[in-house]
C-alpha positions in Angstrom: 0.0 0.0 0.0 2.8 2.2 0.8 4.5 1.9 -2.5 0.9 2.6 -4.4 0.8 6.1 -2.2 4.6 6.8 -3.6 3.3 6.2 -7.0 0.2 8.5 -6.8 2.5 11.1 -5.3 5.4 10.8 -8.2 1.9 10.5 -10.6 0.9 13.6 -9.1 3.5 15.7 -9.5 4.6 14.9 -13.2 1.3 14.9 -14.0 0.6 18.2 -13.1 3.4 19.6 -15.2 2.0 17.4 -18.0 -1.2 19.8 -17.4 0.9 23.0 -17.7 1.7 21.9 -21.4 -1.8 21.3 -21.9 -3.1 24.2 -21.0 -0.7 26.6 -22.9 -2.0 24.3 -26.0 -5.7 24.9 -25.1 -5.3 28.6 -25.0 -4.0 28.5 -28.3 -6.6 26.6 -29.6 -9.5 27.9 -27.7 -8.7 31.7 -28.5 -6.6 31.6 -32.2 -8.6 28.7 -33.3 -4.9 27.0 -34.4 -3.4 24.0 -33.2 0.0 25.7 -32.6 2.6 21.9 -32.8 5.3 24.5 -32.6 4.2 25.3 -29.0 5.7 22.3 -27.6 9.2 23.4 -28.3 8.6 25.8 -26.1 9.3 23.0 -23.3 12.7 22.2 -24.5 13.8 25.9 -25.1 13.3 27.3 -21.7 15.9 25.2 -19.9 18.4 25.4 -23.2 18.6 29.6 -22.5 18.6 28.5 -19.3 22.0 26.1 -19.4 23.4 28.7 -22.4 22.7 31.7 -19.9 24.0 30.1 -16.6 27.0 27.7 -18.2 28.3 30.4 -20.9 27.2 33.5 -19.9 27.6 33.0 -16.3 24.5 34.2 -15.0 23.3 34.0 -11.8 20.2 31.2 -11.6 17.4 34.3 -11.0 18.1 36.1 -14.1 18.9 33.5 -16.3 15.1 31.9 -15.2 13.8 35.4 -16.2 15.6 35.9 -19.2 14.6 32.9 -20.5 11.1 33.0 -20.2 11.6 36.5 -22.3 13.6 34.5 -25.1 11.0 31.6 -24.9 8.1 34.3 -25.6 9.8 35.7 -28.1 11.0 33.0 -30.3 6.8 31.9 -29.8 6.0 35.2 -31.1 8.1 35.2 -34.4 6.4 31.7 -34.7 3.1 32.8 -34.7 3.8 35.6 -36.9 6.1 34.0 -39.6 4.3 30.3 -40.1 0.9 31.1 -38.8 -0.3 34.4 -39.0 0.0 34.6 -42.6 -2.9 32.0 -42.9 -5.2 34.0 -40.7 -7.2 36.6 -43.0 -9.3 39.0 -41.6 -9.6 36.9 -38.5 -10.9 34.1 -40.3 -8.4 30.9 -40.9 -7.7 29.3 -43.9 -8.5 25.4 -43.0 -7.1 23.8 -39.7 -4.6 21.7 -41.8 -2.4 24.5 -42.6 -1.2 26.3 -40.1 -1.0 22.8 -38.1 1.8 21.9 -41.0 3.4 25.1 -40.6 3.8 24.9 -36.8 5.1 21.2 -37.4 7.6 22.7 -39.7 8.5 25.5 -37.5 8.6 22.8 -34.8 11.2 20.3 -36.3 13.7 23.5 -37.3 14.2 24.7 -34.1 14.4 21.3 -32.7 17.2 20.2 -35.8 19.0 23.7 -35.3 19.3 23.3 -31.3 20.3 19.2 -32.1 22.8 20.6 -34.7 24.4 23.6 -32.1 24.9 21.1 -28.8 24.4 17.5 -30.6 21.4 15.3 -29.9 22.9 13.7 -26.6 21.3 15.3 -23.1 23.1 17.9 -21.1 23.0 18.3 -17.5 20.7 20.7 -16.1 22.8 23.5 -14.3 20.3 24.1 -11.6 19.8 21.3 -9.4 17.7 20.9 -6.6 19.0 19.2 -3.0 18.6 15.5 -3.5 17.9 15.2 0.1 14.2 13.4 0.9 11.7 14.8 3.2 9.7 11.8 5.1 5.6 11.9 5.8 5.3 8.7 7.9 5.8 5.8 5.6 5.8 8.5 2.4 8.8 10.1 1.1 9.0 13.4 -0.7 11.9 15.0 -2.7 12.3 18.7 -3.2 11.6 18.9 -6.9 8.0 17.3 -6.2 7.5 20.3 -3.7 8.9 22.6 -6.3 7.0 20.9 -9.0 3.7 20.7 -7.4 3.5 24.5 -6.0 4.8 25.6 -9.1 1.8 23.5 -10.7 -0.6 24.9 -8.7 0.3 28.7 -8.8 0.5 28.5 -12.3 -3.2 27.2 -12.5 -4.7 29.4 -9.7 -3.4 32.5 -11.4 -4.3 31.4 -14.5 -7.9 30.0 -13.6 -8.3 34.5 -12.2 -6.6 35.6 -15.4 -9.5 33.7 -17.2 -12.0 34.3 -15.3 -11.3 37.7 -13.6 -9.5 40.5 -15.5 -9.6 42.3 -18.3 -7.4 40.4 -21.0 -9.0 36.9 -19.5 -12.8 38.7 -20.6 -11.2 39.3 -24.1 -9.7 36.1 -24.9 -13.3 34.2 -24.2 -14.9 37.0 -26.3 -12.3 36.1 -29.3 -12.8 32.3 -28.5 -16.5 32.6 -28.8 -16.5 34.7 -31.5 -13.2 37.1 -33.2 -15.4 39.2 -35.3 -18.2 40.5 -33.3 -15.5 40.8 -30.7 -13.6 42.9 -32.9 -16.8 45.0 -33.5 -17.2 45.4 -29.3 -13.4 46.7 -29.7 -11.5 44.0 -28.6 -8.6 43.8 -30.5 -8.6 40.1 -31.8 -4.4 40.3 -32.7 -3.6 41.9 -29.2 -5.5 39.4 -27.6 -3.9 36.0 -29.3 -0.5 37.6 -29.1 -1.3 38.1 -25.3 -2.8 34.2 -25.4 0.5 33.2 -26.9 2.7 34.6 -24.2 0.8 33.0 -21.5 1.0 29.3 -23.2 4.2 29.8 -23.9 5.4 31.1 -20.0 3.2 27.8 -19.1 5.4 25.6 -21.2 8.5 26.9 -20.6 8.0 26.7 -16.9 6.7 23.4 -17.0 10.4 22.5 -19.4 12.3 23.9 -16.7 10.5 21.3 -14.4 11.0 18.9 -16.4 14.3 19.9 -17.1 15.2 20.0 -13.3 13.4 16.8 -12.0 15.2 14.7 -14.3 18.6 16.5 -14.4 19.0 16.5 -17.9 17.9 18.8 -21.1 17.7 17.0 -24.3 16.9 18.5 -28.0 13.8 16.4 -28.7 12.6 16.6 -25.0 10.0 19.3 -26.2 8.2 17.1 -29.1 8.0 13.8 -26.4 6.6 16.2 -23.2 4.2 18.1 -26.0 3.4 15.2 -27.5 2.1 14.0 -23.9 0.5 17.7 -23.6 -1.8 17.0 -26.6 -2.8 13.8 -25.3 -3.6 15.3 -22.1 -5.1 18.1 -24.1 -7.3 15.8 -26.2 -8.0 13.5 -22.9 -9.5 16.9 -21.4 -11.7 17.7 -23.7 -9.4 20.1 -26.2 -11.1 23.7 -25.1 -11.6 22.6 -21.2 -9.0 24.1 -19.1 -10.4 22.6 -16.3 -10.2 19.3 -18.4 -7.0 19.5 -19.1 -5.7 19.6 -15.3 -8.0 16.4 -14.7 -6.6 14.8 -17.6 -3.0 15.9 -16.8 -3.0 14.2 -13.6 -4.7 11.3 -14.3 -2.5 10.6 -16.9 0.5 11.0 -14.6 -0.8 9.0 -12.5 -1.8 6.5 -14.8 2.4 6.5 -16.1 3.2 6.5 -12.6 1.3 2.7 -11.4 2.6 1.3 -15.3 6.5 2.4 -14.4 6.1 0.9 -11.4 4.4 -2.1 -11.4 5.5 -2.9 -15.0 8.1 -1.1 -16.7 9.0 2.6 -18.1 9.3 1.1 -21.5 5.5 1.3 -21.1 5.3 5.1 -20.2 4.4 6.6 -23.9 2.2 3.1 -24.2 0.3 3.8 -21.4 -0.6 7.8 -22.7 -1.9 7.1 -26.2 -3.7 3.8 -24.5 -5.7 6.1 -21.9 -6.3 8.1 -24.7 -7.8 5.9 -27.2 -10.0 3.9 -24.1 -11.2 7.0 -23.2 -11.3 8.3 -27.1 -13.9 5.0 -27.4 -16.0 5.6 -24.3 -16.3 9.4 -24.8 -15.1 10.9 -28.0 -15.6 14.4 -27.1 -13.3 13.8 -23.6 -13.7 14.3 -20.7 -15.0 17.9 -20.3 -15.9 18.5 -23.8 -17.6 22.0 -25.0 -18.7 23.6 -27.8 -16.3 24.1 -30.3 -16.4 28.0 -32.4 -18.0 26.4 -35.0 -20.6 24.7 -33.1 -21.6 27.7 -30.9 -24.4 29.9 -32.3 
């Protein structure tokens, strides 16, 4: 019983950083309308500025951190407005299929330039957390769990007001319900996905650094395997649910968690498109399904 507790905990914590990936990708979706494939390389170039900043620049850990979120925004933003903007036409899009190809193009160049620059082989992480283990009775804890799961639910709490409360969070459901008659109520539809964009991205970038840190290693292709996972979560969810996408994020963690540990982590990327397509059969839509743009009147 003990060791099925230590799973759920390990479950929990990953899984939660699977759901930051997932929600930067429903943003994108739910507001531009695009399913943005580049977004997952966010992940991986977060902790890269990160170890260029820190182990060739010499930075100290707090501005590197901040500095790289900055790069990680930009680099989203010249995305957005070199392979997928040009599709967009008077805030209608021209077919789902291509943008989604030029984000997966956009996607594999940054990830064969980075391989190309420091090789394809993984590089330490330069900030590493105290390997020390905190005990709760029979449970035991490492820092980067902490870390991972306060960071985890920070992120989502302030997201969840940004939505829901303020200004920019009232404009980006107005542009997800509708970008033209939100246009006509003045809210700038551009301003509005660009805004989107650089919250998805901080979201994956933060959740790369996690990554990045828990496992002590940064890898080229790391972004493609975690986002790969984020659109399984995101699809698991429901695709627009935010709400779904946390659920799914952690049950999906969890899920990995009980296969690594009572079979093998060979099974890991079995066990997420499994869950996927059992729950794909029982409930097409996912699990918190909503309307999509099209459907809503």
């Amino acid at each position: 019983m003990d060791f099925f507790i230590q799973l759920i905990v390990g479950g929990l914590s990953v899984g939660g950083t699977y759901a930051l990936v997932a929600l930067g990708f429903v943003l994108i979706f739910g507001v531009a309308n695009v399913l943005n494939i580049a977004h997952a390389q966010s992940i991986m170039l977060s902790p890269f500025f990160i170890f260029i900043l820190m182990d060739q620049a010499k930075l100290p850990a707090a501005p590197a951190f901040a500095l790289a979120l900055v790069l990680t925004v930009v680099i989203a933003l010249i995305v957005y407005f070199a392979a997928i903007r040009p599709f967009l036409v008077a805030g209608r899009q021209s077919g789902y299929l291509a943008p989604f190809i030029a984000s997966f193009g956009a996607s594999l160049f940054i990830e064969n330039i980075l391989a190309k620059i420091f090789g394809s082989s993984s590089h330490p992480f330069p900030i590493e957390l105290q390997r020390n283990v905190w005990r709760l009775g029979t449970i035991v804890f490492v820092p980067m769990q902490i870390v991972s799961m306060a960071c985890v639910v920070m992120a989502t709490l302030v997201l969840a007001w940004v939505v829901k409360r303020s200004r920019i969070g009232r404009s980006m459901r107005a542009v997800a319900e509708n970008p033209i008659v939100a246009e006509s109520q003045g809210v700038s539809a551009r301003r509005t996905i660009v805004v989107t964009i650089t919250i998805a991205t901080v979201l994956a970038a933060v959740s790369g650094i996690l990554f990045a840190a828990g496992n002590n290693e940064l890898s080229p292709f790391m972004g493609m395997e975690y986002g790969l996972k984020g659109l399984v979560v995101m699809i698991i969810g429901g695709v627009t649910s935010l709400p779904g996408a946390v659920v799914a994020g952690l049950l999906l963690g969890i899920a990995e968690a009980l296969a690594v540990g009572y079979l093998s982590s060979s099974f890991s990327m079995v066990i997420s498109f499994g869950l996927l397509f059992a729950i794909l059969l029982a409930r097409p839509t996912g699990l918190f399904a909503s309307a999509s743009r099209e459907a809503r009147p």
